[in-house]
C-alpha distance (Angstrom), angle and dihedral (degrees) to the residues before:
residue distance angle dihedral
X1 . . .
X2 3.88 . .
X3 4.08 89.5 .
X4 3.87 91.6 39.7
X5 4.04 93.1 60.6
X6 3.83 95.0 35.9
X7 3.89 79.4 63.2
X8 3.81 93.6 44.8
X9 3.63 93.8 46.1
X10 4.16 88.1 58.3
X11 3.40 89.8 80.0
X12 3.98 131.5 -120.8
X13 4.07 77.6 -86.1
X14 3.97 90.6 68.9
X15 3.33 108.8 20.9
X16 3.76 102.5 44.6
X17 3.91 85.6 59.2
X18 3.49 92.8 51.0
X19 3.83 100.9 53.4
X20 3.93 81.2 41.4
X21 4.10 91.0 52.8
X22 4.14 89.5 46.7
X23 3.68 93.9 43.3
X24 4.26 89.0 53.5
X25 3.40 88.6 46.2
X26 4.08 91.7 54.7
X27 3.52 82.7 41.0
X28 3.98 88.3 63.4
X29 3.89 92.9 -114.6
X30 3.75 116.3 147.3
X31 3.79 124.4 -92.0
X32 3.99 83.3 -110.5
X33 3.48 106.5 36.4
X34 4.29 85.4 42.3
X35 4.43 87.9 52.2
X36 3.70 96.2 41.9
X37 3.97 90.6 50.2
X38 3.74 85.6 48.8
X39 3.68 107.1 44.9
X40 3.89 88.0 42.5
X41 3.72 91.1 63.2
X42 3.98 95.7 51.8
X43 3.59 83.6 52.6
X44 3.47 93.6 59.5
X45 4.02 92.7 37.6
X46 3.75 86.6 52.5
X47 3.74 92.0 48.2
X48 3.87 95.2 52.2
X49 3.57 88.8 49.9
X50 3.73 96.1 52.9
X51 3.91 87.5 50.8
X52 3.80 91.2 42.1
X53 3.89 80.4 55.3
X54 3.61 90.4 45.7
X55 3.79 87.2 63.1
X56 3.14 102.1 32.1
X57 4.20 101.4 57.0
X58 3.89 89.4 40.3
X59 4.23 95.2 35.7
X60 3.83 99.7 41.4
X61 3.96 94.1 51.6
X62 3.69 87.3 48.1
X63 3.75 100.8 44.2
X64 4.16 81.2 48.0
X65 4.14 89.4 49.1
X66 4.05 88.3 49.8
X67 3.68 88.5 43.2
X68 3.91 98.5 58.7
X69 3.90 90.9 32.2
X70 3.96 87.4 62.0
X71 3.68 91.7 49.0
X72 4.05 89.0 -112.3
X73 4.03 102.8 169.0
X74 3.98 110.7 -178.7
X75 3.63 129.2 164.7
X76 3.86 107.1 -145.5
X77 4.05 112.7 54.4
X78 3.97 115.1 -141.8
X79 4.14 97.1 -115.5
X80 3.98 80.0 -175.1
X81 4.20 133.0 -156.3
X82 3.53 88.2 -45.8
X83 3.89 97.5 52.6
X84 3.74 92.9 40.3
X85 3.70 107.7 50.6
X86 3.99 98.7 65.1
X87 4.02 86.3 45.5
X88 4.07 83.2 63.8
X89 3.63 93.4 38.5
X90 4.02 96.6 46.4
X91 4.07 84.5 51.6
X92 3.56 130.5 102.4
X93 4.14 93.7 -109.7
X94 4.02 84.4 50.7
X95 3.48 91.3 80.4
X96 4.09 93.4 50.1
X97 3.83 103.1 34.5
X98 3.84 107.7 81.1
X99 3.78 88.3 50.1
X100 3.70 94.1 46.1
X101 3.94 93.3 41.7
X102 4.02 81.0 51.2
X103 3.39 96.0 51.4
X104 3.88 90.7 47.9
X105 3.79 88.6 52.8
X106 3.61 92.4 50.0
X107 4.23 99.4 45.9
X108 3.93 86.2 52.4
X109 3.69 103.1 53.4
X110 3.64 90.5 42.2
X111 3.89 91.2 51.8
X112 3.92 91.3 44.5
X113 3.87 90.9 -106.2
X114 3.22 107.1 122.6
X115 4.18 134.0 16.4
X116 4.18 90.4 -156.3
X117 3.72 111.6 119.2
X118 4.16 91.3 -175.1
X119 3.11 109.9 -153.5
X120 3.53 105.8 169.4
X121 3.99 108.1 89.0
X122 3.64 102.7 -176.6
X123 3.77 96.3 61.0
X124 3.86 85.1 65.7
X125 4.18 84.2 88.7
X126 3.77 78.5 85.2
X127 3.50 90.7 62.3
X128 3.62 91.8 42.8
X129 3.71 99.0 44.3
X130 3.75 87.3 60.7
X131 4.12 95.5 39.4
X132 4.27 77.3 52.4
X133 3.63 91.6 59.2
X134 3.24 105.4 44.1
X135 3.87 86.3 58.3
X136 3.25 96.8 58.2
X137 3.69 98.2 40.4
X138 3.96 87.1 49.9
X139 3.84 103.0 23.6
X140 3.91 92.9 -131.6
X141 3.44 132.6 120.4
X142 3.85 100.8 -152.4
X143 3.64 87.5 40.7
X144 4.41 81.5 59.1
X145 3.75 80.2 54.5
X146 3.55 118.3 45.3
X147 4.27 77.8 42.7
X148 4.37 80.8 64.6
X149 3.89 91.4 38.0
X150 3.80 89.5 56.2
X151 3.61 104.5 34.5
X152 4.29 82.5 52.6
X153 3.82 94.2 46.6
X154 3.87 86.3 50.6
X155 3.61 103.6 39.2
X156 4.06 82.1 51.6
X157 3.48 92.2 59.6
X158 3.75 99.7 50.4
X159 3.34 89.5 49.1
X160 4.23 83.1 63.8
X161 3.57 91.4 48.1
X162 3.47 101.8 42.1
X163 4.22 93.4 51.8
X164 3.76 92.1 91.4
X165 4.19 89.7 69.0
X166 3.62 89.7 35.5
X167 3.91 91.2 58.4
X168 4.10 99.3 28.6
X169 3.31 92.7 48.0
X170 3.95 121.6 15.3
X171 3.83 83.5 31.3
X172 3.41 101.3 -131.1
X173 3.71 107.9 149.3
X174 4.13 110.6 -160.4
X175 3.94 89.7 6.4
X176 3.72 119.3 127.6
X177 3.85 117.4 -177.4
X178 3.62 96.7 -159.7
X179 4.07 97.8 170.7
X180 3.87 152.8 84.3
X181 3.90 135.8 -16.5
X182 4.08 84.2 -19.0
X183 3.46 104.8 67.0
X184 3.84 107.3 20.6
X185 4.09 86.0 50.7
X186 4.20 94.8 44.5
X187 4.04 91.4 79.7
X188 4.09 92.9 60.2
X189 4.49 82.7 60.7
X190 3.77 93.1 52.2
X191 3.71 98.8 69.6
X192 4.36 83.9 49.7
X193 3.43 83.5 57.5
X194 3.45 108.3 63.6
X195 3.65 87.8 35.6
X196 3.56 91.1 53.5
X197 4.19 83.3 51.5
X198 3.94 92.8 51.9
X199 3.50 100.6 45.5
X200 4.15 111.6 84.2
X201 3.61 121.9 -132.2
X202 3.91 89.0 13.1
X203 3.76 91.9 62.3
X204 3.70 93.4 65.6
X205 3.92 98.1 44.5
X206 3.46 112.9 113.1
X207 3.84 138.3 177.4
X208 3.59 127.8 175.2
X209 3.72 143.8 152.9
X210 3.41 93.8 -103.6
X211 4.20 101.2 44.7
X212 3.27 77.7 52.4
X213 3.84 96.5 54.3
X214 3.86 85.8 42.6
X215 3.86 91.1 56.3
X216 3.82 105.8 42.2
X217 3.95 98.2 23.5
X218 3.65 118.9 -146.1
X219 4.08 87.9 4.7
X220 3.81 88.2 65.4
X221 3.67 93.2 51.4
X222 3.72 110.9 119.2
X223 4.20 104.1 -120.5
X224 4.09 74.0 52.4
X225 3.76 96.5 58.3
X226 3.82 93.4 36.0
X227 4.01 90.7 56.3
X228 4.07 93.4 38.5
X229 4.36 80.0 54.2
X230 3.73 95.4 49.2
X231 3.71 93.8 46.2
X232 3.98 87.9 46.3
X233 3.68 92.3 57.4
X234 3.80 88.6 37.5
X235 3.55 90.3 60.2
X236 4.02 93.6 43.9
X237 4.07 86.3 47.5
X238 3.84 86.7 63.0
X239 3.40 95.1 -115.3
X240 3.56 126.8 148.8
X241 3.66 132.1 -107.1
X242 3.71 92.9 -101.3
X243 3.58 89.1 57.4
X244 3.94 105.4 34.7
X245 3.62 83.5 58.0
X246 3.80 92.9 50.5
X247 3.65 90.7 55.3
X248 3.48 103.6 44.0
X249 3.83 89.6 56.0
X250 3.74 87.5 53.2
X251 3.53 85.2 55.7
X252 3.70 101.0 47.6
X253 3.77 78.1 56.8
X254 3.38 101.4 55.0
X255 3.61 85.4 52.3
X256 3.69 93.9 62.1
X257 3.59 104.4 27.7
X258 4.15 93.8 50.3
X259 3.75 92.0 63.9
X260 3.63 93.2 53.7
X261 3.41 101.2 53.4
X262 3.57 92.7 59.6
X263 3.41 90.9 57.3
X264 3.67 95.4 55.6
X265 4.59 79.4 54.6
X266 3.64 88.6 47.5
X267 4.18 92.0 53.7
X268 3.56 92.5 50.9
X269 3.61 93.5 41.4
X270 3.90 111.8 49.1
X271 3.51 102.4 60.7
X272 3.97 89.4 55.0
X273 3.71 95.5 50.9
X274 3.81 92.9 48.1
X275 3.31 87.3 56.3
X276 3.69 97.1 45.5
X277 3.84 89.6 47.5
X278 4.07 97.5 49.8
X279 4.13 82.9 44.2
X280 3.47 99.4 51.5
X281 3.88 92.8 27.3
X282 4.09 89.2 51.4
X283 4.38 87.2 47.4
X284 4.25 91.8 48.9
X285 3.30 97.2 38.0
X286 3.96 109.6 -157.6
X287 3.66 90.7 34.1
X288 3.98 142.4 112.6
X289 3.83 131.0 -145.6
X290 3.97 138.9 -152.5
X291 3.47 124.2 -164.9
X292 3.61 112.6 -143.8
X293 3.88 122.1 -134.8
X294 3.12 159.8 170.7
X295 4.46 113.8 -66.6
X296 3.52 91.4 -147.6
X297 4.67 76.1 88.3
X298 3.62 84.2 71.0
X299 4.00 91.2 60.5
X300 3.73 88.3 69.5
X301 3.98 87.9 75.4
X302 3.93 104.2 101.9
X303 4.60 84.0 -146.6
X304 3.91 84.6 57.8
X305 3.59 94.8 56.1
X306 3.28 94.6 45.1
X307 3.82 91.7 56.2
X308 3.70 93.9 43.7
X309 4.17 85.0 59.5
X310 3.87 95.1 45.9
X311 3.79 93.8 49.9
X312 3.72 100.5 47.5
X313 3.64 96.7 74.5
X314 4.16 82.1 34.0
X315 3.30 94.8 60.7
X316 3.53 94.0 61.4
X317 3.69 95.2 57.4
X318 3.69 93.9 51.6
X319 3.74 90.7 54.1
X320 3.62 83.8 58.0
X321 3.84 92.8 54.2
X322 3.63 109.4 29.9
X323 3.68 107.9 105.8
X324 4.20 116.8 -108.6
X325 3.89 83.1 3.5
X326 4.46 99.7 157.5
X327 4.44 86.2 163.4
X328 3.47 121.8 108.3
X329 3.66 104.1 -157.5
X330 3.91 111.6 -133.2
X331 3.78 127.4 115.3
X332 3.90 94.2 54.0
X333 3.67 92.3 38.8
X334 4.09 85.2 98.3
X335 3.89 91.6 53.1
X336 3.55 97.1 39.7
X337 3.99 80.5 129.8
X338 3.61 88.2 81.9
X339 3.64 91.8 63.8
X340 3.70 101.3 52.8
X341 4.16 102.0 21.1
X342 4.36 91.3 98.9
X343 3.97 83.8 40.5
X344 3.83 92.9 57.4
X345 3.81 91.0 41.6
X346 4.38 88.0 55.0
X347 3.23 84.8 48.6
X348 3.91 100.8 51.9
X349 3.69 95.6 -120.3
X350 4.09 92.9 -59.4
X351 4.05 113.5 148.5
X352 3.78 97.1 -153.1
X353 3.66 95.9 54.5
X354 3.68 93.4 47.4
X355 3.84 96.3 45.2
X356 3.74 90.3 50.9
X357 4.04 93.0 46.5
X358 3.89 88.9 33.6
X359 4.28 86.2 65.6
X360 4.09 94.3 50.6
X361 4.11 82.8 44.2
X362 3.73 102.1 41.7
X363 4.30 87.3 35.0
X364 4.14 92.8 54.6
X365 3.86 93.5 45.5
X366 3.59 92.1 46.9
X367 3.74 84.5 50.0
X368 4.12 98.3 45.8
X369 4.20 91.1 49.1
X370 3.91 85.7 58.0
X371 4.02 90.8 56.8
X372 4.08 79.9 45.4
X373 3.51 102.9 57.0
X374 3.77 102.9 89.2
X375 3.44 81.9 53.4
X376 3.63 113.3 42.9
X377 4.22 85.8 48.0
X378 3.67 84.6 61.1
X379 3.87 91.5 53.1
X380 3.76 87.2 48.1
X381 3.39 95.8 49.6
X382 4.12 98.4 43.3
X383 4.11 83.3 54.3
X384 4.01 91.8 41.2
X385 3.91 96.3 -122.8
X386 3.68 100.3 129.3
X387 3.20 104.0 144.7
X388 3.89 110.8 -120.8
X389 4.12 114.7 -93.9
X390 3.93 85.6 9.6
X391 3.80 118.0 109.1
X392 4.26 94.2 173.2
X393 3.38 121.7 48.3
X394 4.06 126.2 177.2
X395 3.70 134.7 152.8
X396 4.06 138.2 -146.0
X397 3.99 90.4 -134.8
X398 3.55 113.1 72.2
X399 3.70 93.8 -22.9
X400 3.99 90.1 75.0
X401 3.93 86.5 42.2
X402 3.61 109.7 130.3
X403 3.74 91.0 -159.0
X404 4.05 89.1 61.6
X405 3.32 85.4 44.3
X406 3.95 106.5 54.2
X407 3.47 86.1 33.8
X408 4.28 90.9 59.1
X409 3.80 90.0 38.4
X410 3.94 95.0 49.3
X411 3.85 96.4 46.5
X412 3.82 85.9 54.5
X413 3.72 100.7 51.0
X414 3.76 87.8 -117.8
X415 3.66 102.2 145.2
X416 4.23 95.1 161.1
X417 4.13 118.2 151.4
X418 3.98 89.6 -91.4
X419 4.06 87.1 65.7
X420 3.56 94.5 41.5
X421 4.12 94.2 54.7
X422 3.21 101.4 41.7
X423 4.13 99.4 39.2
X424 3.96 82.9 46.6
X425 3.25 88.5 55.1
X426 3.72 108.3 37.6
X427 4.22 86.8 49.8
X428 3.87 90.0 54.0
X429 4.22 92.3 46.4
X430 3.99 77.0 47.6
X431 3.75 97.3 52.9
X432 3.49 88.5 41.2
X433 4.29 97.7 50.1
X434 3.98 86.8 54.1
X435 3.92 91.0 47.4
X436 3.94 81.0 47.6
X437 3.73 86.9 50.9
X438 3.79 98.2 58.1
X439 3.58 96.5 42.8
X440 3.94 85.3 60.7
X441 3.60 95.4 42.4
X442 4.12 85.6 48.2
X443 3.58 90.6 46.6
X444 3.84 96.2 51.7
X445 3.67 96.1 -126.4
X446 3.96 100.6 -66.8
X447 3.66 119.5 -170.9
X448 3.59 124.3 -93.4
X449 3.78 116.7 -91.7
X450 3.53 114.1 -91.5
X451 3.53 101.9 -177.0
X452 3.88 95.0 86.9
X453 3.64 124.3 131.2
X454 3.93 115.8 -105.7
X455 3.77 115.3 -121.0
C-alpha cells in the first residue's frame, strides 16, 4: 500500500514515463531510444500542467470575480480534478483500484473484448472515485469494487468506440482515450449530431477557428481569439483594463503554447505504441490494438481550446439556470476542454454544434454533481480535504459523472425519477455511440464534409 501511493504521489509527470520507459523496454526498444521516449513525454505532461496552471490561477479568480459580480450564490464550491483525485486515492477502494482496473484491462483483451492497452495508470482515480462512492453510498467494500470493475470494463469499451474520432479527427492513429469527462460525456453529442445532419439549413452551418481565420485574416487566428476571450471575461470579471489585458494575453498564450506541448507527448509517445501495436498485433495475429491515454492529447486541437475559453464564462451562466443547480463551477473551469474535446471531434471541429451540445453536456453534469454533493462531502471529509470555511464540496469532473452516479443510485436500490431520466437517457446516447461506431467502421473512416456553409 505504502509503495503503491509513493508511486501515485510521483505524479502523472514521473510515473507515466516510467511505466512508458518499462513498457519500451518489454517492447525490445533500446535503453536510449526507451529513456528519450519517456522523458519526452513528462516534458510534455509537465508543460500542459504549467499551462493548465496558467489558466487556471488567472481563469478561476476571474470566473470567481464574474461569479460574485452577477450575484451567483451557490452552496457547494467546485474543488475540481485537482481536489477530487487525492479524495479517491486517500479512500479505502484507492488502495484496490489500479489492480482491479488492471485486471479488467487484462480479462478483456484476452477474451477479445476490448483492443485498449491503457497505459495511463493515474487516470484510474476515475475508476476509483466512482468505486469510492459507491461505498459510501452503499457501505460495502465489494460493492466499492465491482463499482471500479464496471466503470473500467465500460470506460474500455468507449475508448473502442470512440477511436474512429480520435483518429479522423484528432489524428491519432492506434490511440484510445479511454478516461474521464472526455469519453464518458462524448455519447450525450452523438444524438446532436445526427440531428444536426437532419435538420436543413442547420446542417450546413459551420464555425470554426480556422473559417474564421480564413474570413477575418490575422484577426481569426487562434492566439487572437484566445486573447479577445480572456479580455472578454476580464472585462465581465470587473477587472480593469490593466488587468483584462493581462489576462487575455495569458490566454492568447495558452492558445499557442497548449498545442505544443502535446506535441512534445506525441514524440515520445508514437514510437512506443508502434511498437506495442506490431508486438501485440504480430502475437494475435488478425487483430488491432489502442493504446489508451491520457485526454489531455485532445487539448492540442486549436477548436478545443477555443471551446474550453467560450464555456468558462458559460458555465457560469448555466449554473445560474439549471434547475436545483447548488455547484459553483470553479476548479475544472481551466480544463473545461475535457468536457467538450470528444464533442468537438463528433462534430468535425464546428463551434456551433459544439456550443449547442456543450449546454445539454455542461447543463446535465452541473445537474448530476448537485444529486452528488451529500456524497462527495463525505469523501472529502473521510480523506480530510474539506476545504477550510467550506461545508459542501462537489466537482464537474467525475462528480457530475453519470456513470458514478447510476452506478451509486443502482447499488442502493434508489430507483427515483432523477435515475430513471438520466440512465434512460445515457443508455439511448450509448446505443446510439456504438451505432455511430459501425457506421464509421462501415464507412472506412471518410473525411468530414467540407462542403458546409460558413456561419
Amino acid at each position: 500500500m505504502n509503495i503503491m501511493k509513493y508511486i501515485l504521489d510521483l505524479g502523472p509527470a514521473v510515473m507515466l514515463p516510467i511505466v512508458i520507459f518499462i513498457l519500451a523496454i518489454c517492447l525490445k526498444e533500446k535503453p536510449g531510444k526507451a529513456l528519450r521516449s519517456g522523458i519526452m513525454i513528462g516534458i510534455g505532461f509537465i508543460g500542459i500542467g504549467l499551462v493548465v496552471g496558467l489558466m487556471l490561477d488567472n481563469l478561476g479568480p476571474a470566473a470567481k470575480a464574474m461569479a460574485e459580480r452577477f450575484g451567483v450564490h451557490l452552496s457547494a464550491v467546485d474543488v475540481g480534478w485537482p481536489g477530487s483525485s487525492p479524495m479517491a486515492w486517500a479512500s479505502q477502494i484507492g488502495g484496490v483500484a489500479i489492480p482491479i482496473a488492471i485486471g479488467v484491462n487484462i480479462l478483456m483483451l484476452v477474451l477479445g473484448l476490448t483492443r485498449v492497452v491503457n497505459v495511463d495508470i493515474w487516470n484510474i482515480w476515475h475508476m476509483a472515485f466512482t468505486g469510492a462512492m459507491v461505498q459510501l453510498a452503499t457501505g460495502s467494500f465489494v460493492w466499492g469494487m465491482i463499482g471500479v470493475a464496471v466503470h473500467a470494463a465500460f470506460i474500455y469499451k468507449l475508448g473502442d468506440w470512440l477511436a474512429p474520432i480520435t483518429k479522423k479527427y484528432f489524428e491519432l492513429d492506434g490511440i484510445a482515450v479511454p478516461h474521464g469527462t472526455a469519453a464518458y460525456l462524448a455519447p450525450f453529442a452523438i444524438p446532436f449530431e445526427w440531428l444536426f445532419n437532419s435538420i436543413p439549413g442547420v446542417r450546413k452551418i459551420n464555425l470554426s477557428a480556422e473559417k474564421i481565420e480564413s474570413r477575418l485574416g490575422v484577426i481569426g487566428e487562434p492566439m487572437i481569439i484566445g486573447a479577445i476571450l480572456g479580455m472578454a471575461i476580464g472585462f465581465l470579471a470587473g477587472y480593469d483594463a490593466k488587468v483584462a489585458l493581462q489576462l487575455g494575453m495569458k490566454m492568447a498564450a495558452v492558445m499557442v503554447l497548449m498545442p505544443k506541448m502535446v506535441k512534445c507527448i506525441m514524440e515520445g509517445l508514437l514510437p512506443v505504441a508502434g511498437a506495442a501495436r506490431k508486438l501485440l498485433e504480430k502475437k494475435f495475429k488478425g487483430r488491432e490494438f489502442l493504446i489508451g491515454l491520457d485526454p489531455a492529447l485532445l487539448l492540442g486541437d486549436s477548436q478545443v481550446v477555443s471551446a474550453s475559453l467560450i464555456f468558462v464564462p458559460y458555465t457560469i451562466v448555466l449554473s445560474m439556470i439549471v434547475p436545483g443547480n447548488q455547484v459553483l463551477p470553479f476548479g475544472d473551469l481551466a480544463t473545461i476542454g475535457f468536457f467538450v474535446a470528444m464533442a468537438t471531434g463528433i462534430h468535425g471541429g464546428n463551434l456551433f454544434r459544439t456550443i449547442i451540445s456543450g449546454s445539454f453536456i455542461m447543463g446535465i453534469t452541473l445537474w448530476i454533481s448537485t444529486q452528488m454533493i451529500g456524497l462527495h462531502t463525505q469523501l472529502a471529509a473521510q480523506a480530510n480535504a474539506l476545504p477550510k470555511g467550506v461545508t459542501e464540496v462537489a466537482s464537474l469532473d467525475q462528480g457530475g459523472s453519470p456513470i458514478t452516479y447510476m452506478l451509486a443510485q443502482l447499488f442502493t436500490g434508489k430507483l427515483g425519477t432523477g435515475l430513471l431520466v438520466v440512465g434512460g437517457l445515457y443508455i439511448v446516447c450509448i446505443i446510439c455511440t456504438f451505432i455511430y461506431y459501425k457506421q464509421q467502421m462501415k464507412s472506412n473512416l471518410k473525411p468530414v464534409d467540407n462542403n458546409q456553409q460558413v456561419m
